[in-house]
N, C-alpha and C positions, 0 to 999 in steps of 0.2 A: 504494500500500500504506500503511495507518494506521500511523503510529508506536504501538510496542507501549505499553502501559500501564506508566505512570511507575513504579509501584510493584514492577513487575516487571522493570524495569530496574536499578532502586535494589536489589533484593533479589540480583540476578544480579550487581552490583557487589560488594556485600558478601560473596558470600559469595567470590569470584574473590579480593578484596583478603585473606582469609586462607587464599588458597594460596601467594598471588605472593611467589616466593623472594626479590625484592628488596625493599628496606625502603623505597627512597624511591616507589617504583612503589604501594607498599601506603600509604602515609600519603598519598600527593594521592589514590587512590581512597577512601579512608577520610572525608581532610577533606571532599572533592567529595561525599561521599553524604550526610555531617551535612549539610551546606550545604546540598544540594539538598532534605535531607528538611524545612528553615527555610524552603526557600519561594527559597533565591536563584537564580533566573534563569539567572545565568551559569554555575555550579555544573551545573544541572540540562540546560543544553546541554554542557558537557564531557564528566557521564556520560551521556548519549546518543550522543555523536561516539564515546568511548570505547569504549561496548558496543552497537555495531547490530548485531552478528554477530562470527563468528569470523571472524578473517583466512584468507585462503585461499592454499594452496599452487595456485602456475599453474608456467608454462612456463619462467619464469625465476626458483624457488623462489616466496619469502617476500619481497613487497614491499608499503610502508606507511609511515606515519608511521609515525617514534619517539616513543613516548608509552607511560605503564599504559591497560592494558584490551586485553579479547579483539580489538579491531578495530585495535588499532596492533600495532607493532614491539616486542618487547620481551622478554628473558631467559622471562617466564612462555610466552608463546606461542612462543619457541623449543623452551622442553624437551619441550611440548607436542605441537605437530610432530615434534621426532626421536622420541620414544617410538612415534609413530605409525610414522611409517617405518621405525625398526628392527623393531618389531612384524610389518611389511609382509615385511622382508625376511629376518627367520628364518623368515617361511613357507614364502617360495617359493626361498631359494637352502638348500641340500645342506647346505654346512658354513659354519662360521660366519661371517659374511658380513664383509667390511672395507669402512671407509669414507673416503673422502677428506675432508677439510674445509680449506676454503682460507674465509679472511678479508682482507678491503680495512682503509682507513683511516678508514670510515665511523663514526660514533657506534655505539657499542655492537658492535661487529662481533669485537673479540678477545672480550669477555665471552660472547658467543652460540658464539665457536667453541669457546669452552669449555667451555662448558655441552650444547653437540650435540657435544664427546666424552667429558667426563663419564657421560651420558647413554646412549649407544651400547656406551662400555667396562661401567657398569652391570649391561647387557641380553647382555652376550655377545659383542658386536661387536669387532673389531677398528677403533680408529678411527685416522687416520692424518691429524693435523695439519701441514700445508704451513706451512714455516717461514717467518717474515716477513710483512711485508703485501705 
């Protein structure tokens, strides 16, 4: 499969870098797009590692680098996911649905569970954060 068209990369970067709720997440997408749009090399392989696609939720959730961009780990593609699944799940459950969320000691792991119960209380959810790592 051809890698997609640089320019449409660079544009999918930018516009991702002014949703992403975090600011350091947003300033290396931002630097990395000026950069790459200069012509640098290295810049221009980051955001392509960064945005090949969405990360995908499998069998054992949400796994990936940590790093900005749709294809890593990272608070944007968290809230992003849970909106999905809550979405999912006031459809098909009766009344309003509760959620568990448990976190480890990983990088980023309490800011994501707080942001997938922020996110869930939000939409209606009952969310139900597991105390400790």
């Amino acid at each position: 499969m051809p890698e997609p068209d640089l320019n449409v990369v660079l544009e999918r970067a930018g516009e991702w870098a002014g949703h992403d709720p975090d600011e350091n997440d947003r300033a290396h997408i931002e630097s990395w797009v000026a950069a790459a749009r200069g012509g640098d090399d290295e810049a221009i392989a980051r955001v392509r590692a960064a945005f090949t696609g969405p990360l995908t939720f499998g069998t054992a959730g949400l796994r990936g680098q940590v790093g900005p961009g749709e294809s890593r780990m990272n608070r944007a593609v968290v809230i992003r996911t849970t909106a999905g699944l809550v979405a999912y799940l006031r459809d098909v459950v009766s009344e309003g649905p509760r959620i568990v969320i448990g976190y480890d000691a990983r990088h980023g792991s309490a800011a994501f569970a707080r942001d997938t119960a922020a996110v869930a209380d939000a939409a209606g959810c009952e969310a139900l954060v597991l105390p400790g790592l």
